[in-house]
Structures are given as structure tokens and as C-alpha cells.
N, CA, C and O atoms as CSV, one atom per row, in Angstrom:
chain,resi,resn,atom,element,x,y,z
A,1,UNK,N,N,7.066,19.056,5.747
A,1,UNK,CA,C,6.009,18.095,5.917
A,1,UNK,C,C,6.169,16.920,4.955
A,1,UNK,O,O,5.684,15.840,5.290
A,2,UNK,N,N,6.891,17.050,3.636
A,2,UNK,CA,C,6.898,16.165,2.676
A,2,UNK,C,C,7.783,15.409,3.285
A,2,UNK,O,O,7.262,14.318,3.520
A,3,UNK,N,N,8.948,15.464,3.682
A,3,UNK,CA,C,9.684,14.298,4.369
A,3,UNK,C,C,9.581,13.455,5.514
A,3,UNK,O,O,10.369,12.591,5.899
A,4,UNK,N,N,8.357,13.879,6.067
A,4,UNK,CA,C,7.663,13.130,7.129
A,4,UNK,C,C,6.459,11.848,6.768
A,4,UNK,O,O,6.244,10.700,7.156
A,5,UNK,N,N,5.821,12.865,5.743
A,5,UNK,CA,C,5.725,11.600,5.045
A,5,UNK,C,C,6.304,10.509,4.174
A,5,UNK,O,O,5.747,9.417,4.068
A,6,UNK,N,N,7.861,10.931,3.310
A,6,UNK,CA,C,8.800,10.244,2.716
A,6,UNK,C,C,8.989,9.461,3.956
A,6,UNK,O,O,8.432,8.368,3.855
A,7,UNK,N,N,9.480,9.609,4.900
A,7,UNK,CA,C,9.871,8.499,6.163
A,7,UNK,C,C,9.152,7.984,6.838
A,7,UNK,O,O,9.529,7.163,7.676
A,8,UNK,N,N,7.316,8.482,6.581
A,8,UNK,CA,C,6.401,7.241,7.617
A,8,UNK,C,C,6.078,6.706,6.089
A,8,UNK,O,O,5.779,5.522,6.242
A,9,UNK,N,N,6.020,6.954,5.028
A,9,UNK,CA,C,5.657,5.864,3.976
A,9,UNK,C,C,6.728,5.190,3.643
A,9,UNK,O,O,6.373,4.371,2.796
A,10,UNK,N,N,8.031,5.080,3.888
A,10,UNK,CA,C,9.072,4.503,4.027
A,10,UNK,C,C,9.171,3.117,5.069
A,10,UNK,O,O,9.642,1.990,4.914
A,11,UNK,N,N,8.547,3.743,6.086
A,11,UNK,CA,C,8.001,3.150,7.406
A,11,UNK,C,C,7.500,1.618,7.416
A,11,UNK,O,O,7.876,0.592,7.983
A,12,UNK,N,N,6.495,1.949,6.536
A,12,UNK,CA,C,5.128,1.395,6.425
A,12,UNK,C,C,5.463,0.544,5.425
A,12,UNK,O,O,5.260,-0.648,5.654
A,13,UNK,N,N,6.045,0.923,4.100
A,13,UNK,CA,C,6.275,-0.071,2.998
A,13,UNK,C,C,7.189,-0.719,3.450
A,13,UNK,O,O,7.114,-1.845,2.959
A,14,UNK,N,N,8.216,-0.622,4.276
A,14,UNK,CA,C,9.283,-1.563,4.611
A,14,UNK,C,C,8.400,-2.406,5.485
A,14,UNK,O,O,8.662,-3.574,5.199
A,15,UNK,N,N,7.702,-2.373,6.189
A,15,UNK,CA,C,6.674,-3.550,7.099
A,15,UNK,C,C,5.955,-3.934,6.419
A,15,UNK,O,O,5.826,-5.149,6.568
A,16,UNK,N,N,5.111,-3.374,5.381
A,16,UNK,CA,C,4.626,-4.441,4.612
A,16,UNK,C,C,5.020,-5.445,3.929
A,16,UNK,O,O,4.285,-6.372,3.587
A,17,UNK,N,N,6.584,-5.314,3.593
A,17,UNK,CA,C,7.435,-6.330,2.785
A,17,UNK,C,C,7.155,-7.108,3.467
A,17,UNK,O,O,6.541,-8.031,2.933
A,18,UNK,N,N,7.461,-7.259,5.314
A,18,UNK,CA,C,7.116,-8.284,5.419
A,18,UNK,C,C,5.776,-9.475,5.877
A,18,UNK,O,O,5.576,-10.383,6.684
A,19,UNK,N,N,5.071,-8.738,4.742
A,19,UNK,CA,C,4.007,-9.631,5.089
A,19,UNK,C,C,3.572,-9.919,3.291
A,19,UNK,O,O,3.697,-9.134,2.351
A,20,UNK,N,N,3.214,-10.870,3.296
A,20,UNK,CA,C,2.602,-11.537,1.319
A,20,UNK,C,C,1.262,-10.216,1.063
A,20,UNK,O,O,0.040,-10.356,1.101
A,21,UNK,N,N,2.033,-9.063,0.824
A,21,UNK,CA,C,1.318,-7.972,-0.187
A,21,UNK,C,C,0.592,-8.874,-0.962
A,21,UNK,O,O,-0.613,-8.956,-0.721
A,22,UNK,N,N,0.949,-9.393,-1.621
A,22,UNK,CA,C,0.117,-9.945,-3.304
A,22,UNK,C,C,-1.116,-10.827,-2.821
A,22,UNK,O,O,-2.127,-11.074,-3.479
A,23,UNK,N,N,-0.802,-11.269,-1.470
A,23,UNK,CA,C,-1.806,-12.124,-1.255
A,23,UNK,C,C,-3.188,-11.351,-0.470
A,23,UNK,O,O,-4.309,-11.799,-0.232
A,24,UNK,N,N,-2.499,-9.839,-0.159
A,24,UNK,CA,C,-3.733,-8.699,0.933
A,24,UNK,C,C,-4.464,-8.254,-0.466
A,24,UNK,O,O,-4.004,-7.910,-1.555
A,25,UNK,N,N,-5.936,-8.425,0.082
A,25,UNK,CA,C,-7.043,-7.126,-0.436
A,25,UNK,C,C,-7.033,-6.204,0.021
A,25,UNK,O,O,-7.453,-5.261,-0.649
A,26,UNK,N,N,-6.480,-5.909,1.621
A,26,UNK,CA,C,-6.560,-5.135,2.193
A,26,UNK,C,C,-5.705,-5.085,3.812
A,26,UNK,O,O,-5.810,-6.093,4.512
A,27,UNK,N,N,-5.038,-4.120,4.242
A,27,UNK,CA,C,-4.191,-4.366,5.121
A,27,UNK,C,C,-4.484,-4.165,6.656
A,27,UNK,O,O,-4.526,-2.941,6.786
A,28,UNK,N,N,-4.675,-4.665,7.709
A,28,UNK,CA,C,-4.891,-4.236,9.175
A,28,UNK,C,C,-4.133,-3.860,9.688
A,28,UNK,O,O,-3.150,-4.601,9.715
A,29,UNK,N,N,-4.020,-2.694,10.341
A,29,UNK,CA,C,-2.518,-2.321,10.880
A,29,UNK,C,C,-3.422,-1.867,12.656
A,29,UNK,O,O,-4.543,-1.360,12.687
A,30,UNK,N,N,-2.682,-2.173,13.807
A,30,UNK,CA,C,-3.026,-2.031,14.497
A,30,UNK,C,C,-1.631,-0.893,15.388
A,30,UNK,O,O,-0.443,-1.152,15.575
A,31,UNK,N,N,-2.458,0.387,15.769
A,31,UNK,CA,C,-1.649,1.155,16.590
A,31,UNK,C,C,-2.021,1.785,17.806
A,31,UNK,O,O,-3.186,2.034,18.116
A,32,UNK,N,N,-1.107,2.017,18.433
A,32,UNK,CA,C,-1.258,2.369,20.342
A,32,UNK,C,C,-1.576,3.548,20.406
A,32,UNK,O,O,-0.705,4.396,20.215
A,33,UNK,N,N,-2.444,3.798,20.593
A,33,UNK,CA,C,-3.825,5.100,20.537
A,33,UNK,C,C,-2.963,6.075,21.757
A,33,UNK,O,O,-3.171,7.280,21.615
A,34,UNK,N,N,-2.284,5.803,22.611
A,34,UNK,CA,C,-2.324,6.886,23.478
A,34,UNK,C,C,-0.663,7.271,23.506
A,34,UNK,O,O,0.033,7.540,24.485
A,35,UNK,N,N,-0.355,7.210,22.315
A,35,UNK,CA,C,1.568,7.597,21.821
A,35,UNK,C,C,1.070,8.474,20.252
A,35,UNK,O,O,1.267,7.968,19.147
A,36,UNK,N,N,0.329,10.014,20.474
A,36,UNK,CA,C,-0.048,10.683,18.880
A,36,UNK,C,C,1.199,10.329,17.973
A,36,UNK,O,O,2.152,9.752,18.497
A,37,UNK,N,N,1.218,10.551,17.060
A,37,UNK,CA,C,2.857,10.253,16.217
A,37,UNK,C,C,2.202,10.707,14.382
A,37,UNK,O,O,1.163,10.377,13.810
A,38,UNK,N,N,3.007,11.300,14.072
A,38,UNK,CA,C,2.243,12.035,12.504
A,38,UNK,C,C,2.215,10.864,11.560
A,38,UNK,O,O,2.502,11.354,10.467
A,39,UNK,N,N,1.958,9.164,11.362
A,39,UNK,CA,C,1.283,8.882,10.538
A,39,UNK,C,C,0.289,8.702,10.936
A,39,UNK,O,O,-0.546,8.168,10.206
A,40,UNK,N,N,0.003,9.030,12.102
A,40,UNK,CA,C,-2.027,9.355,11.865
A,40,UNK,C,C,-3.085,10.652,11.227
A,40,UNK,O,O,-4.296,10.537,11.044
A,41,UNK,N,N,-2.332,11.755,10.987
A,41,UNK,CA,C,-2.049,12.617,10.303
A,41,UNK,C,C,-2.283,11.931,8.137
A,41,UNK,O,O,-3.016,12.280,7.212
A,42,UNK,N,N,-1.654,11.332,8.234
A,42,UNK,CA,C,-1.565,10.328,6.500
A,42,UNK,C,C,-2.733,9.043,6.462
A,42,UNK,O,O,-3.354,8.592,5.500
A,43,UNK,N,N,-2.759,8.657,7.905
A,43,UNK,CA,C,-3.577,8.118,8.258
A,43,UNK,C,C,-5.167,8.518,8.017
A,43,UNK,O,O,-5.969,7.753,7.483
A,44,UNK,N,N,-5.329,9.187,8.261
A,44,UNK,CA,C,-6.975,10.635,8.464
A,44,UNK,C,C,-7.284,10.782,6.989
A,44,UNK,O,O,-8.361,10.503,6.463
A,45,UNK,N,N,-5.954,11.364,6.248
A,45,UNK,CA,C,-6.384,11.561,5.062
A,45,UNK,C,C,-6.370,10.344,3.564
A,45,UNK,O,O,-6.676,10.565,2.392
A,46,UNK,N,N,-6.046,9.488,4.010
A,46,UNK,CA,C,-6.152,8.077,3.665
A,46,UNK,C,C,-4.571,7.928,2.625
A,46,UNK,O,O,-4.475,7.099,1.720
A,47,UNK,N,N,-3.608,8.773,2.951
A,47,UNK,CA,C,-2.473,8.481,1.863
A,47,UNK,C,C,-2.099,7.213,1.917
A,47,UNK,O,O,-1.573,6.773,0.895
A,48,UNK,N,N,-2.217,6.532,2.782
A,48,UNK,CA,C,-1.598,4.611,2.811
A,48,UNK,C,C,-2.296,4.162,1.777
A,48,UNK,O,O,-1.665,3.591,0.888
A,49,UNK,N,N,-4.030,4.341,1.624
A,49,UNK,CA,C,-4.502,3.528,1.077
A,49,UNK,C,C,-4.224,3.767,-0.533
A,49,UNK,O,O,-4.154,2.981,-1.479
A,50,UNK,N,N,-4.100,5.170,-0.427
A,50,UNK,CA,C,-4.092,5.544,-2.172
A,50,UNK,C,C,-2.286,5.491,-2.229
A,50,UNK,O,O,-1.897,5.815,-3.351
A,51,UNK,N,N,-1.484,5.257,-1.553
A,51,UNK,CA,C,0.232,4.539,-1.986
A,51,UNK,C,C,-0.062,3.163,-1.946
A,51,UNK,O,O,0.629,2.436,-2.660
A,52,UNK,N,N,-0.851,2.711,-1.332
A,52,UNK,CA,C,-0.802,0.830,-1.423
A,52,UNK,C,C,-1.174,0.995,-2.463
A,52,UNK,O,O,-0.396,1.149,-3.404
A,53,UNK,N,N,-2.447,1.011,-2.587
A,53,UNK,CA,C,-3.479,0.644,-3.838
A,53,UNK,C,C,-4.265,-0.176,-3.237
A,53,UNK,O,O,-4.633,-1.042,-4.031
A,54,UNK,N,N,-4.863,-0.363,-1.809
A,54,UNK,CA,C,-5.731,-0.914,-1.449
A,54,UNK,C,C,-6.015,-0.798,0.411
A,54,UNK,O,O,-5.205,-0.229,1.142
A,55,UNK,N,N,-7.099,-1.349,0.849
A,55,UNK,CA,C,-7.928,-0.490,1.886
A,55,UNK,C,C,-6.896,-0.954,3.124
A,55,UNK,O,O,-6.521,-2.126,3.160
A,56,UNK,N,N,-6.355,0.206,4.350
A,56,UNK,CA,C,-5.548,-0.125,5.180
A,56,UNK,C,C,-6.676,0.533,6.192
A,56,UNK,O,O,-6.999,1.720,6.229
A,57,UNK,N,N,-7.233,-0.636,7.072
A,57,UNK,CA,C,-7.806,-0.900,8.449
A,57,UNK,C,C,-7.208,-0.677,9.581
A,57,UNK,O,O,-6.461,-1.439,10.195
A,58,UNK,N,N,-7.611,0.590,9.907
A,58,UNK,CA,C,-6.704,0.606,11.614
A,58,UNK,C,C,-7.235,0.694,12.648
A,58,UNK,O,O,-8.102,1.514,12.946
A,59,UNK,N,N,-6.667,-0.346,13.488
A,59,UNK,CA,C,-7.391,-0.418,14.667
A,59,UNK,C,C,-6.420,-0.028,15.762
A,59,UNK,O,O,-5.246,-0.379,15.883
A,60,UNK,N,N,-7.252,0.891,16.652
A,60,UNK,CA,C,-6.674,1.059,18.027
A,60,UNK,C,C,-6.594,0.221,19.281
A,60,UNK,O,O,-7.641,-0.202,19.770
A,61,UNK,N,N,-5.464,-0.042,19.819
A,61,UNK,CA,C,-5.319,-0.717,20.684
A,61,UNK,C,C,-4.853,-0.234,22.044
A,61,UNK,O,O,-4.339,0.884,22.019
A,62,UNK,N,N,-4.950,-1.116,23.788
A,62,UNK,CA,C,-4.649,0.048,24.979
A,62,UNK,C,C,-3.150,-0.258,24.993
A,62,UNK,O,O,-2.297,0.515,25.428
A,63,UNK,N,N,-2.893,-1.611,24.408
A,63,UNK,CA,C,-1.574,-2.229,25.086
A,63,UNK,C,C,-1.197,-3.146,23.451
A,63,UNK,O,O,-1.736,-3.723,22.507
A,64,UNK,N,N,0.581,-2.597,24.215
A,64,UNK,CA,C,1.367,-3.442,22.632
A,64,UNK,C,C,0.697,-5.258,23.257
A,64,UNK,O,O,0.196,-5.936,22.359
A,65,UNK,N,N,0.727,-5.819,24.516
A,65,UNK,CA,C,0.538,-7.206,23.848
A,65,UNK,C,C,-0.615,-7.458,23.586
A,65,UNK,O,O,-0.861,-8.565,23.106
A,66,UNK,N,N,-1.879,-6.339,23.863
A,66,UNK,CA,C,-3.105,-6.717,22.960
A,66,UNK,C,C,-2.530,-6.505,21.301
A,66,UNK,O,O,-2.995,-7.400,20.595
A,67,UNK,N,N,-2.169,-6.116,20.987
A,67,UNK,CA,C,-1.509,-5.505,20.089
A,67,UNK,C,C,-1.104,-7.283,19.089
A,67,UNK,O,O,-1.591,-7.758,18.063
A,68,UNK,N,N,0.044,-7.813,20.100
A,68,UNK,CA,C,0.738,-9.196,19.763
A,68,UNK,C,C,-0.554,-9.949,19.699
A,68,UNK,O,O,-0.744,-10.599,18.672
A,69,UNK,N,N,-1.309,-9.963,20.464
A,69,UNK,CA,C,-1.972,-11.638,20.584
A,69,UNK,C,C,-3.098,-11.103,19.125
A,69,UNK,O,O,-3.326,-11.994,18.307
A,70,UNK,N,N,-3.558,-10.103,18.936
A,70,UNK,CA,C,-4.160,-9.904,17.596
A,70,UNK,C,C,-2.961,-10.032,16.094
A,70,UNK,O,O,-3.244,-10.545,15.012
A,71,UNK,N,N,-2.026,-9.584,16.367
A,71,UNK,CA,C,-1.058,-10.618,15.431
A,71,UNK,C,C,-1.072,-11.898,15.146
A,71,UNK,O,O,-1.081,-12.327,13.992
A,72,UNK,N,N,-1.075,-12.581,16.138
A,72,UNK,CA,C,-0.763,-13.736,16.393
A,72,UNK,C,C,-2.144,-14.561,15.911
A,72,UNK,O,O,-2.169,-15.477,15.090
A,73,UNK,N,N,-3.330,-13.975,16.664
A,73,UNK,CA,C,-4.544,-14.771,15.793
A,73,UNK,C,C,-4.532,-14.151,14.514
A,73,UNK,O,O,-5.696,-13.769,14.397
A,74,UNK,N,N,-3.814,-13.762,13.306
A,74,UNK,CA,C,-3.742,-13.142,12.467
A,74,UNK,C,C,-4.927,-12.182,12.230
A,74,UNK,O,O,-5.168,-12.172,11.023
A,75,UNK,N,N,-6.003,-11.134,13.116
A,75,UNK,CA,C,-6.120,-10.515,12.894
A,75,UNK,C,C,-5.693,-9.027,12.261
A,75,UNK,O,O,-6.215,-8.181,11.535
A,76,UNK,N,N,-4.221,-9.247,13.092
A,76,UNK,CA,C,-3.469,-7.589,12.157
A,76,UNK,C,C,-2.336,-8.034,11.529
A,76,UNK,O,O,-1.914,-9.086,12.011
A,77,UNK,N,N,-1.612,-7.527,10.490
A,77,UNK,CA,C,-1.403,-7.530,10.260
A,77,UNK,C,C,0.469,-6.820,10.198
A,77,UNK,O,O,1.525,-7.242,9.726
A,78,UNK,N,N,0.069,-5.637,10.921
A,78,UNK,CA,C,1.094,-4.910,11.215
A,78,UNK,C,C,0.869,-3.981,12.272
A,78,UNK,O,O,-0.261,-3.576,12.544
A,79,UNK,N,N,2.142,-3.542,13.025
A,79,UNK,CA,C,1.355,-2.880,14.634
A,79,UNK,C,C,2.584,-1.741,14.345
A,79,UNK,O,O,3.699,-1.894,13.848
A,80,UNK,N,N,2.011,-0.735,14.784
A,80,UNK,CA,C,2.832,0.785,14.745
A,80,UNK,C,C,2.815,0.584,16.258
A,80,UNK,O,O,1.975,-0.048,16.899
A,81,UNK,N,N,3.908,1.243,16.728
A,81,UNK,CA,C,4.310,2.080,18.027
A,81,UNK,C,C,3.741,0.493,19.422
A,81,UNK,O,O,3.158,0.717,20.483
A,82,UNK,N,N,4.118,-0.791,18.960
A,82,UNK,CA,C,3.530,-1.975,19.842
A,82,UNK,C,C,4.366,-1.385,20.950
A,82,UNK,O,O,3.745,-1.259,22.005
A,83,UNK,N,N,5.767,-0.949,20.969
A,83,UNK,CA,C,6.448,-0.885,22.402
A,83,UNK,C,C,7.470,-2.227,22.522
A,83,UNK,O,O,7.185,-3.424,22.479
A,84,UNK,N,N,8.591,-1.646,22.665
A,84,UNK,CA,C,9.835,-3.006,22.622
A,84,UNK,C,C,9.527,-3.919,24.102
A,84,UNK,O,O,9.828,-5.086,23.852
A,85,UNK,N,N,9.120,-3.813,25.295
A,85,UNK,CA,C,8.985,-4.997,25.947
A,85,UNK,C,C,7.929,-5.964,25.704
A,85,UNK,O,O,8.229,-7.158,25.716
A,86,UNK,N,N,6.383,-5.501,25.420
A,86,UNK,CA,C,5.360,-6.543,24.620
A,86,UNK,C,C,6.054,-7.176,23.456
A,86,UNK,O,O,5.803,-8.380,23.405
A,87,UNK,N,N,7.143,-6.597,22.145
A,87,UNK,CA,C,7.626,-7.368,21.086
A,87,UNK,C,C,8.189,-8.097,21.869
A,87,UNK,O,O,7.523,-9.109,22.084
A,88,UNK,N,N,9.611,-8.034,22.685
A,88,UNK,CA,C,10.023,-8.729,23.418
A,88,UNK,C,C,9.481,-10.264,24.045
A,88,UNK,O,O,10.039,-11.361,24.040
A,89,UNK,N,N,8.351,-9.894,24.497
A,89,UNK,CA,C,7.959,-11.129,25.194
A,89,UNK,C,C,6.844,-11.970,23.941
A,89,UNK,O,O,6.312,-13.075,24.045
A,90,UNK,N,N,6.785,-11.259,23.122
A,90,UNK,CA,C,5.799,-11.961,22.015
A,90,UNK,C,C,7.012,-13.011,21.413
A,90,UNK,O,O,6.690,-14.199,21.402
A,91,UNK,N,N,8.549,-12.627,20.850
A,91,UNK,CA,C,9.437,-12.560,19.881
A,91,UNK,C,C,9.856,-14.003,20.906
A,91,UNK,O,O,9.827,-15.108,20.364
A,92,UNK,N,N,10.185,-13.903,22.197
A,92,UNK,CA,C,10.461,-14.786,23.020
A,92,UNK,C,C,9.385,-16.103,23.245
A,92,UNK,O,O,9.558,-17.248,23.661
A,93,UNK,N,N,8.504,-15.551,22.886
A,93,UNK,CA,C,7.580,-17.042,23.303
A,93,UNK,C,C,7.307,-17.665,22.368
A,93,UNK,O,O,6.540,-18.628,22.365
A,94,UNK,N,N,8.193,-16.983,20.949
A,94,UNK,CA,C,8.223,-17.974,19.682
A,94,UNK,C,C,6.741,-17.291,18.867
A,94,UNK,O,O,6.191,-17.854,17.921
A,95,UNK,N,N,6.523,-16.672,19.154
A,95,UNK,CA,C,5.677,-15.544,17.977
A,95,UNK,C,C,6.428,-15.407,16.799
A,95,UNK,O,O,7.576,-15.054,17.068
A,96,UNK,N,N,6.157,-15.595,15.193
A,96,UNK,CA,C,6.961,-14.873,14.427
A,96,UNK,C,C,6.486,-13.705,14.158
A,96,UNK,O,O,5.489,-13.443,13.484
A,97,UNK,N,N,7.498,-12.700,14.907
A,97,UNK,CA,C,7.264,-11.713,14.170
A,97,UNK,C,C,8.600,-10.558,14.217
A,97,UNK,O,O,9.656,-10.794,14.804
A,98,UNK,N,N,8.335,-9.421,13.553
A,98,UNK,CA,C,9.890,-8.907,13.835
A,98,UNK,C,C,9.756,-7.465,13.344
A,98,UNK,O,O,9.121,-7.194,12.326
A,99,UNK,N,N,10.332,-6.608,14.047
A,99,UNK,CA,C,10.822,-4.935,14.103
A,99,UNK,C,C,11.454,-4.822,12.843
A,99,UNK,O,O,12.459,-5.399,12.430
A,100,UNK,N,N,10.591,-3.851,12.196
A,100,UNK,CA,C,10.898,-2.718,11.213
A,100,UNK,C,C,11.531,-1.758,11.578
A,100,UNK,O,O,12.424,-1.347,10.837
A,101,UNK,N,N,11.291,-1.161,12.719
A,101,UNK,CA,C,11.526,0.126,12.592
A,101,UNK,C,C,11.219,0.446,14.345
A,101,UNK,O,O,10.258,-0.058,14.929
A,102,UNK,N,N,12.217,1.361,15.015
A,102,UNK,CA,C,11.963,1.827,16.117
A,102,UNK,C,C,11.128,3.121,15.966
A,102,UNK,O,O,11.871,4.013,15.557
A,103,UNK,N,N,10.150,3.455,16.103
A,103,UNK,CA,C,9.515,4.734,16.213
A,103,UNK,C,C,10.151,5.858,17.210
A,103,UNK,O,O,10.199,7.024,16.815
A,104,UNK,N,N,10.553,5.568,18.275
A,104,UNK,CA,C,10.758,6.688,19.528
A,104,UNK,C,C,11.537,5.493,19.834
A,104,UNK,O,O,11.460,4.343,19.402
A,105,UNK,N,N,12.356,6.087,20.742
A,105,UNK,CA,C,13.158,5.117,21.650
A,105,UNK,C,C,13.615,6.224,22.938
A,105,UNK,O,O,13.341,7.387,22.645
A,106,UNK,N,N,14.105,6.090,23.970
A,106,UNK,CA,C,14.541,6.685,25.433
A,106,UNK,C,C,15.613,5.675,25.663
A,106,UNK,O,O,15.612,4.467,25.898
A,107,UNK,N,N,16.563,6.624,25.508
A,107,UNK,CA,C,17.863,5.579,25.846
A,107,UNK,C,C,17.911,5.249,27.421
A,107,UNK,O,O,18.320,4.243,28.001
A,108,UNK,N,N,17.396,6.351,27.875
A,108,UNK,CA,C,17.236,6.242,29.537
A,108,UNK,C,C,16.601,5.281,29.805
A,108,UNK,O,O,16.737,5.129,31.019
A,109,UNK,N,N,15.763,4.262,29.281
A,109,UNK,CA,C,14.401,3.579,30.148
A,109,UNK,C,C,14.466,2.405,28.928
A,109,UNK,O,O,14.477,1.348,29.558
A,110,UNK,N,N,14.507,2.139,27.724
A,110,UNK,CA,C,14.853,1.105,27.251
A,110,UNK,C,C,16.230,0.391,27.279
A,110,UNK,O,O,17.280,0.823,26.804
A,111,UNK,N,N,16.037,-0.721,27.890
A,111,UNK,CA,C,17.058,-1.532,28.471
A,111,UNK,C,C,16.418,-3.274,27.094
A,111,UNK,O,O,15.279,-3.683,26.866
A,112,UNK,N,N,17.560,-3.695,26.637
A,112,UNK,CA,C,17.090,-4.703,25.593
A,112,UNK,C,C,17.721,-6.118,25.840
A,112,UNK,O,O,18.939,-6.000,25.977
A,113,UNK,N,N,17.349,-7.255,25.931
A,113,UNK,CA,C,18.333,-8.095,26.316
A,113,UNK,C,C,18.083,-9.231,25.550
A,113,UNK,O,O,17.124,-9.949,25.832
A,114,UNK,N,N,18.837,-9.491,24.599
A,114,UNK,CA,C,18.732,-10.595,23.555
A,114,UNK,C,C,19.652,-11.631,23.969
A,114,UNK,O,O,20.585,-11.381,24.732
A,115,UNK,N,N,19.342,-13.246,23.310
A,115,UNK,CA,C,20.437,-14.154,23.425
A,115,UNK,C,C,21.766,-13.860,22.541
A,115,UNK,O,O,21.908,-13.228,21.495
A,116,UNK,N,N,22.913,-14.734,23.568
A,116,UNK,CA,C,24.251,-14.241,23.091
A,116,UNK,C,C,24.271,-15.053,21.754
A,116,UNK,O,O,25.240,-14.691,21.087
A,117,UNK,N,N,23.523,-16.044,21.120
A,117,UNK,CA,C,23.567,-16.739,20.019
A,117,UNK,C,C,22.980,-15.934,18.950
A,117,UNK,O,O,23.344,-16.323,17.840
A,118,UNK,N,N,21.988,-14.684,18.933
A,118,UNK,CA,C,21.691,-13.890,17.961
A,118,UNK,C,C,23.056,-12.602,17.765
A,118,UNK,O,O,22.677,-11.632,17.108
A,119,UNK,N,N,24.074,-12.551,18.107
A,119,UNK,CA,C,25.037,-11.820,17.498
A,119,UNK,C,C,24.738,-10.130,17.673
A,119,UNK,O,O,25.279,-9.174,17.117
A,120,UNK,N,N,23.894,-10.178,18.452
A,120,UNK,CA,C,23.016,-8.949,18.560
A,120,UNK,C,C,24.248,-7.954,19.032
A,120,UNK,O,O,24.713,-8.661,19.927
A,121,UNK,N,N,24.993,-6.894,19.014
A,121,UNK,CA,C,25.819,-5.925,20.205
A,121,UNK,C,C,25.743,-4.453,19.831
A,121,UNK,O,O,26.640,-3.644,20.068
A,122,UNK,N,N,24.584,-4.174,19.222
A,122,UNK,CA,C,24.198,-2.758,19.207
A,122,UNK,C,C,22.610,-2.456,19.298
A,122,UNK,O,O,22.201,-1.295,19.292
């Protein structure tokens, strides 16, 4: 169990890098309520807030691009489990924002298609 949490607090601090920590009182993280996944588990018992050192807000969402457009009005801050085609079409319409971390992936059914100018081939 301890290394599940070593790798979702691993998770989590690598996505917060990218956002100005020094400048949060407190963090919004928004995740896709109907994909369970064990940092809601760390979640329940508040370990984010007592490893940050300050209050992490989570909100549930039905869909990764509700998910984006609350990014985007900077309501959240960070989105667990958004789903690679909503990033996709957020990342494409000139949203900044950008993948930490794949949670789950299905090699069968995720299909990814980036421009040949991002160097992308894995």
C-alpha cells in the first residue's frame, strides 16, 4: 500500500510543479468521478493536504472537457484521469496545458496523433 501512495504522491507533486505552488493557498484538482483509481483512497483521508501543506479542493466532474474548460477559466487547477482525447482537443485549440502522467492507458482503443513538427514517435 505504501508504494501506491509513493507513486500517486509522486503523481501529484510532479503536476503541481507545473503550476506557481508559491503563489496557491490552496489547490483545485478536478477528477472523473466514474474511473475509481486509489488516489481517492489518500484523497478521503486528506494525505495531499497534509504532504502539500495546504487545502487541496476536489471537484468531480462527468466529462474530461468539462474538466478542460474549468482549467481554462482557471477554476482548477489540475485534472486527474481528464482522458487523452478531451486533452487532445483542449492542447489543439491552443489551451496551455500539458500531461504529467498517463493514469491507465488501452493500447487497443487509444490511438494519438500529434504534429510531425513536435518530434513526437513514441
Amino acid at each position: 500500500m505504501k508504494s501506491i501512495y509513493k507513486k500517486i504522491g509522486a503523481i501529484v507533486v510532479s503536476a503541481i510543479a507545473t503550476v506557481n505552488v508559491m503563489a496557491l493557498d490552496e489547490l483545485n484538482v478536478a477528477y472523473f468521478e466514474e474511473w475509481p483509481m486509489p488516489f481517492e483512497y489518500a484523497k478521503q483521508i486528506g494525505a495531499y493536504d497534509e504532504a502539500l501543506g495546504m487545502q487541496v479542493n476536489w471537484s468531480a466532474f462527468g466529462t474530461g472537457t468539462a474538466m478542460s474548460a474549468a482549467m481554462a477559466s482557471g477554476d482548477i487547477d489540475i485534472s486527474v484521469s481528464q482522458g487523452v482525447p478531451p486533452f487532445i482537443v483542449a492542447a489543439s485549440t491552443g489551451q496551455d496545458i500539458q500531461i504529467v502522467d498517463v493514469a491507465v492507458s488501452y493500447a487497443d482503443n487509444d490511438n494519438c496523433v500529434v504534429a510531425s513538427a513536435l518530434e513526437i514517435d513514441a
